[in-house]
C-alpha positions as CSV (number, residue, x, y, z in Angstrom):
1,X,0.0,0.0,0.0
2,X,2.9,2.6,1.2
3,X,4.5,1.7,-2.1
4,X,1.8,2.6,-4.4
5,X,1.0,5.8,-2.8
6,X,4.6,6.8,-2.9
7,X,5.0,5.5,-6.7
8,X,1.2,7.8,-7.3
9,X,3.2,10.4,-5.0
10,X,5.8,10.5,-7.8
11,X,4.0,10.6,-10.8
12,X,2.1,13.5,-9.4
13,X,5.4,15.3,-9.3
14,X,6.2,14.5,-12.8
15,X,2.9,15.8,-14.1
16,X,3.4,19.2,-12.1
17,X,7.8,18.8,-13.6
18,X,9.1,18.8,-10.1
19,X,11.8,16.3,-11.3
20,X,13.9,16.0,-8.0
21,X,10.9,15.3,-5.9
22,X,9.8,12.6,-8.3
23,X,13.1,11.0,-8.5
24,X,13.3,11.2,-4.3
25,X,9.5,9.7,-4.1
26,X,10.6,6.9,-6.8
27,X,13.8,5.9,-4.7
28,X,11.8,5.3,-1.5
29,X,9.6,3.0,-3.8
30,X,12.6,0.9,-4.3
31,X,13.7,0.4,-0.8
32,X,10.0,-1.3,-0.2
33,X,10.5,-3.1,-4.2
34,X,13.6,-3.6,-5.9
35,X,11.6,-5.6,-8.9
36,X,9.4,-3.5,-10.2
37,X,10.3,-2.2,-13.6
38,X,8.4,1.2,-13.9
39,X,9.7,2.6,-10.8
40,X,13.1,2.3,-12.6
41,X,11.7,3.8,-15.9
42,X,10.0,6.3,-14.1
43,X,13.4,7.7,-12.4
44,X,15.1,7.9,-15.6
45,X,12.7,10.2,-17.4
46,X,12.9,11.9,-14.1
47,X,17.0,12.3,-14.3
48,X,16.9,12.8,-18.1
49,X,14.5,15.7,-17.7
50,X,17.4,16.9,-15.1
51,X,20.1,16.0,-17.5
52,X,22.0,13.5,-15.2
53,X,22.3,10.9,-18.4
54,X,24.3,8.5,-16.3
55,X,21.9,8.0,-13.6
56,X,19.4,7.8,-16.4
57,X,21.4,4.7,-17.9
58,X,22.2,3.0,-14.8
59,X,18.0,2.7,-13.8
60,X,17.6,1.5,-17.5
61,X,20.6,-1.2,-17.4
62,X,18.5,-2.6,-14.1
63,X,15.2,-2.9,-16.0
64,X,16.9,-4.5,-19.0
65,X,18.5,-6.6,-16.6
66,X,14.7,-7.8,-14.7
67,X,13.3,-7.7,-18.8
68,X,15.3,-7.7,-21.8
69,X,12.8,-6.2,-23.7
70,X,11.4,-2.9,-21.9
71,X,10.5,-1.0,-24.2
72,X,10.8,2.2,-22.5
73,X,14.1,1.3,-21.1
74,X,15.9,1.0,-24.3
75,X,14.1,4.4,-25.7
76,X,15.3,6.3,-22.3
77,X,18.7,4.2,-22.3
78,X,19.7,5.7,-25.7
79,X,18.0,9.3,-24.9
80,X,20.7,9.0,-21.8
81,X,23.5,7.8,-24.3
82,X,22.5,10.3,-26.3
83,X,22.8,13.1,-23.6
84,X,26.3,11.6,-23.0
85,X,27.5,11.7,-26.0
86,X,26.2,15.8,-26.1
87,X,27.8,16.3,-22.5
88,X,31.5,14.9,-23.8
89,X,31.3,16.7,-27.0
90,X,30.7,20.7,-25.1
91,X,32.8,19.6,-22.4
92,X,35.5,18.5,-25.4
93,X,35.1,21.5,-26.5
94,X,34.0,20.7,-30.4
């Protein structure tokens, strides 16, 4: 019960953009269920809206770990890749 008023808790905070809230209300979900996939996807959108692509990747490696074919995982695993790639790049300075 806690866990699905903390996961509703979160989504709430995505709908109004408070990212960081979201991502805080996601990782309590975790410490209650380590196996459930869309807390994980959930977080990522959360980080990539906050540009913290690594984070991003990391949640989606987990669910692609749990189910190989997530679809949302490997969308928001390549936006986070993708971010990467953007982040070496400016900090390259090219």
């Amino acid at each position: 019960k806690k866990f699905k008023t903390l996961k509703a808790e979160g989504n709430d905070f995505v709908r109004m953009g408070k990212y960081e809230e979201a991502v805080n209300k996601y990782s309590e979900c975790m410490k209650l269920n380590t196996e459930e996939c869309t807390i994980y996807t959930n977080r990522a959108l959360c980080y990539l809206k906050l540009y913290k692509y690594e984070e991003a990747k990391q949640d989606c490696d987990h669910v692609l770990q749990l189910e190989d074919s997530n679809i949302k995982a490997f969308y928001r695993r390549a936006l986070a890749y993708k971010g990467l790639q953007v982040r070496t790049k400016t900090l390259a300075g090219i």
